[in-house]
N, C-alpha and C positions, 0 to 999 in steps of 0.2 A: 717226825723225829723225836726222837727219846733220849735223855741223858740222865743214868745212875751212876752216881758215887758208890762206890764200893769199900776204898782203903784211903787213907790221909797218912801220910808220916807223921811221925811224932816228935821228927827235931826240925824240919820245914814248911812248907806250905804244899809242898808235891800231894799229887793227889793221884790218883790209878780208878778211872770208870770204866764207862761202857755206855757208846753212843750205839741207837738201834735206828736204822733206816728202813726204806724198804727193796734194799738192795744189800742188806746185811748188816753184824755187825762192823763197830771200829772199836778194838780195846785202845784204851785211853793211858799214857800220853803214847801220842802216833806221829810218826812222819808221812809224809805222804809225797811219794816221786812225783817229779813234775813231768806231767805229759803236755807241752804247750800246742803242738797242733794235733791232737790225738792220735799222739803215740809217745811214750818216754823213751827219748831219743837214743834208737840205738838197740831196744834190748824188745826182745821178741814180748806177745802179752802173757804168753805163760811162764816165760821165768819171771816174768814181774810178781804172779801168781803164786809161782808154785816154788820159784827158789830163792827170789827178792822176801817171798813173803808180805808182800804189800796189802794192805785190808781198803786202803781206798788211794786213788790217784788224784791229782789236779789236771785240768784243763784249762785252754786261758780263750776267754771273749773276745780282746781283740785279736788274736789271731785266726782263730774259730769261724770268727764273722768277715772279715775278707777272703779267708781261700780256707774251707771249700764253700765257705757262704752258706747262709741260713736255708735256701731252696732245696740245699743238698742235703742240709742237717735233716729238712722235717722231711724229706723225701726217704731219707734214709729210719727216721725212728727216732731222733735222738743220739747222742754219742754213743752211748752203752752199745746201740746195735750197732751203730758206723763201725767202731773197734771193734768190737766181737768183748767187752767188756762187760761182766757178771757181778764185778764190785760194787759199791757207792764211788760217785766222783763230786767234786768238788771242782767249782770254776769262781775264777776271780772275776772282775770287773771289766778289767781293762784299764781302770782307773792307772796302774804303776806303770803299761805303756803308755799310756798317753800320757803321763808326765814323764817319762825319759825321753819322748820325743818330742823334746820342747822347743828346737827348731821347727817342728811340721806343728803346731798345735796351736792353738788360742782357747781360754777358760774365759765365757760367760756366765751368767747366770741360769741361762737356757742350757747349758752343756758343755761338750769341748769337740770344738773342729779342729781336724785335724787329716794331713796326708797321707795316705797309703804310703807305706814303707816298702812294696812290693810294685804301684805300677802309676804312684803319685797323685790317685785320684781322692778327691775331696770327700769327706764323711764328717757326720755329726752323733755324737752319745750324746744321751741324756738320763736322768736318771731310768723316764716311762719307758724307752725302744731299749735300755740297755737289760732293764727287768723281763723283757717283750725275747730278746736274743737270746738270754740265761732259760728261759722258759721252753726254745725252741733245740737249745742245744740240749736243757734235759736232765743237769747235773740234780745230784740230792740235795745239797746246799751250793746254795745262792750268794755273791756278794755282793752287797749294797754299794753304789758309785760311787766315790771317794776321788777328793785330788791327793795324791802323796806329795808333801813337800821335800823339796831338798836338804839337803844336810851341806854347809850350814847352812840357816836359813833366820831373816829378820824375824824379832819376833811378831813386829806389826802385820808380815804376809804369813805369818802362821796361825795366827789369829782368826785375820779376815779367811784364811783359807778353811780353817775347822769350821767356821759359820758356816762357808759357804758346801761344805760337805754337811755340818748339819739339815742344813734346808735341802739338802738332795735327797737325805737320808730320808726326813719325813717325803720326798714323793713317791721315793724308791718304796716303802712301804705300802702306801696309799696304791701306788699302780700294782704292786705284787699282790697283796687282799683282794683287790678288783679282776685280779686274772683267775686265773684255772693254770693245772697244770695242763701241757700237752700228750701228755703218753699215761698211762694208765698205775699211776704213781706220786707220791707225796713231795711235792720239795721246801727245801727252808731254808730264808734269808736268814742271814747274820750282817748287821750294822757293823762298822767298823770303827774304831777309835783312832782318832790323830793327835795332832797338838806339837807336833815336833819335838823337841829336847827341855821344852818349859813346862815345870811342872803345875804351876795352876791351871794350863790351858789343856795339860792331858785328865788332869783330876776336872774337870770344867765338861771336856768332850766325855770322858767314862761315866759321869753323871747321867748327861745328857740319852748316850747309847743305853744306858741301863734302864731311864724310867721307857726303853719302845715295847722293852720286853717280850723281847722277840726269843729264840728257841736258842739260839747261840751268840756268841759274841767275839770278833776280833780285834786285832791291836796289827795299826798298821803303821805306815811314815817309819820304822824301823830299819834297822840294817843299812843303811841308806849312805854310809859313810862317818856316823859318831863315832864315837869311843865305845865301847863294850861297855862302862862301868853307868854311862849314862843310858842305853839300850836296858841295862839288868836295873838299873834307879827308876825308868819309866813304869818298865812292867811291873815291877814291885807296887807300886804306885797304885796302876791301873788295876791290878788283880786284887788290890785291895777294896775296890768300889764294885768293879761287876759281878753279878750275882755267883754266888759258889754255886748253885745249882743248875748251874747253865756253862757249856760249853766254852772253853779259852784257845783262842788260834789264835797265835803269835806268826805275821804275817812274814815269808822270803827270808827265815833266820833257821840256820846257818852253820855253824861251825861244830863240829862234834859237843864240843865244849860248853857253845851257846846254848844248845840243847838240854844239854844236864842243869848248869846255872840258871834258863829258865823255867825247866820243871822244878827246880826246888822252888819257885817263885809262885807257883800255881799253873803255870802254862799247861794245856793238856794237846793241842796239835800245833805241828810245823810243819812247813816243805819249803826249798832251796832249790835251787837249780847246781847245787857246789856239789852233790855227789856225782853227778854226769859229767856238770863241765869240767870239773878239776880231774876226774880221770880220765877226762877226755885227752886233759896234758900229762897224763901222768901221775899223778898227786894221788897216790893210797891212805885210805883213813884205814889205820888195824889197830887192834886191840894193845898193842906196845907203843903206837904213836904213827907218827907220819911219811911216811917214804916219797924220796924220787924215784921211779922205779927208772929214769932217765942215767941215773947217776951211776958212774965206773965202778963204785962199788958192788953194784948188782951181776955186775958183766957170769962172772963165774959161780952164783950165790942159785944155787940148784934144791935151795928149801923150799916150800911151799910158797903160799903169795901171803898166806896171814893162817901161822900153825893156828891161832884160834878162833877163826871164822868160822862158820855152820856152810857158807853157801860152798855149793860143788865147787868152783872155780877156784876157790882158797886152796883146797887139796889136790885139782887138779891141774894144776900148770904151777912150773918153778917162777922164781921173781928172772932168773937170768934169760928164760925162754919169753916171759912178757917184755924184759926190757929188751932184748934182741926185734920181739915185734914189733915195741916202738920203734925202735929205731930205722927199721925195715920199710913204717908207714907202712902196715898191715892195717885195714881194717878190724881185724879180731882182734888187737891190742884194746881197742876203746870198745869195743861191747864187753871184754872180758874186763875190764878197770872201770866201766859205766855197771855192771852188774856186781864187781867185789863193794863197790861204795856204797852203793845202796842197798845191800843185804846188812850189810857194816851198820847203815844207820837204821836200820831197822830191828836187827839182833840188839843195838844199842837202847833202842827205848822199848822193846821187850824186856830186857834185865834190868831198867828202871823198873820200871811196872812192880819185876817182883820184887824186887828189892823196896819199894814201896809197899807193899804189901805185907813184906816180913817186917818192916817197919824197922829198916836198916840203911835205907835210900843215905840220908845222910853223910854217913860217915862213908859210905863208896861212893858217892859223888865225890867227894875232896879228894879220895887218893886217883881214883879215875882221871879227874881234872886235871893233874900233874902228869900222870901218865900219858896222855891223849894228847896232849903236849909237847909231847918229844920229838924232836925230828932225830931220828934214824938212818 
């Protein structure tokens, strides 16, 4: 993997690259739809392609590695071929399930056991078999096993927990160096950053991640239920330690808003799961702000879905015909509001990009923020 800086603003920290894999490029800052059991739920792979516009997806470990199981994965090629997928993909850990399911789970030193959420059967990660899974499912970038803590969270188990992610971190290295890829292609870990909401133990962990020096670097334990102003104070923080010359993925964040506020910080990728699921219930992100599309006021409102969208969908269907389909419990209501959000956040940090470039990012950022804000 490759990462070039290209443009920097001149009133923030935003930055506009271009990461090179060997499944193409990503222009940089990017979101990337979550596809958790390889598929981003809901919407076929070529509007992901061709009218989401997506340059790379995520994938996620633990669900991957339960059903359809690794035998299927290498049998099948790796994800790319499983999907019929041409992009770069990107898979996390599994690290952020296995701590949401802190009922079925226990954290050792060895790993984290924990229950099938599907048919309650016992399983163990560790950093070596987690490196050993991510290798078999085949993604371009890799992520290094991490516990995510809660929010809030003591600062003493925030602590003991970035240790105990740093000591994972150096195996997770150690086993990925030791490996080969499986399919006829390069891939690259990224260590992760934690430390919860305290800032000497996040400036302590970005230290730590930066001297592996590895090809990229993320920021995770985020999103997780803080404040925003502490989430925007971390990464400020962090992005000031890890290397500018290396890759920034600001982990499960989030908000149109989030987005903007952290590219001015230096973040260069995201992905959420809040464009699918929130249109799943209805929640439209568009260029004036935020719609219910559930709400009486739509009943007769036979506009477009969002006059300034690029994706088909925006011009082709009114808001009173989708919100008639929610109501209906149409299935095509939520592929058609799972496809408006995610072209939305991707047309979004495309006109970052330029606008960083023109080196105007700035001052559209703040009116953007207030605009994107609006509920409607």
């Amino acid at each position: 993997m490759e990462f070039k800086l290209l443009a920097k603003d001149k009133d923030s920290k935003a930055r506009a690259g271009v990461i090179t894999t060997d499944h193409g490029e990503i222009q940089t800052p990017i979101f990337m739809p979550v596809g958790t059991a390889a598929s981003v739920k809901g919407v076929h792979q070529h509007e992901v392609e061709n009218d989401i516009k997506a340059q790379i997806i995520l994938g996620n470990t633990y669900h991957l590695y339960l059903r359809p199981g690794m035998d299927i994965m290498q049998k099948a090629g790796g994800l790319h071929q499983f999907m019929n997928w041409k992009k770069p993909i990107l898979t996390d850990s599994g690290g952020y399930q296995v701590f949401s399911l802190s009922e079925r789970r226990k954290i050792t030193e060895e790993g984290a056991t924990f229950s099938s959420h599907i048919d309650g059967s016992k399983h163990l990660f560790t950093p070596e078999n987690v490196m050993d899974v991510q290798r078999t499912i085949g993604a371009d970038i890799i992520m290094a096993f991490d516990e995510c803590t809660p929010y809030p969270c003591e600062k003493k188990y925030a602590e003991d927990s970035m240790h105990l992610t740093h000591r994972w971190l150096d195996r997770c290295v150690k086993a990925f160096h030791e490996s080969e890829p499986k399919y006829n292609y390069s891939q690259t870990l990224f260590p992760i950053v934690q430390g919860s909401v305290y800032p000497d133990l996040r400036k302590q962990s970005a230290e730590f991640i930066a001297s592996k020096e590895q090809e990229g670097n993320a920021i995770g334990g985020l999103s997780v239920g803080e404040p925003d102003e502490d989430m925007y104070a971390m990464c400020e923080l962090v992005c000031d330690i890890l290397p500018s010359d290396k890759p920034r993925y600001l982990m499960g964040v989030g908000t149109p808003v989030n987005l903007l506020e952290n590219i001015a910080l230096g973040i260069d990728m995201f992905d959420c799961v809040m464009p699918t699921r929130n249109g799943r219930n209805g929640q439209l992100f568009t260029w004036n702000g935020i719609i219910n599309i559930r709400n009486k006021k739509w009943e007769d409102d036979f506009s477009p879905l969002d006059e300034s969208g690029t994706s088909y969908v925006d011009s082709f269907y009114s808001k009173a015909y989708i919100r008639h389909l929610m109501h209906s419990k149409e299935l095509l209501a939520l592929q058609i509001c799972s496809i408006h959000n995610l072209a939305f956040y991707l047309d979004l940090v495309r006109v970052a990009r330029e606008k960083i470039i023109e080196g105007t990012f700035y001052d559209w950022k703040n009116k953007m923020v207030k605009q994107l804000n609006e509920r409607l």
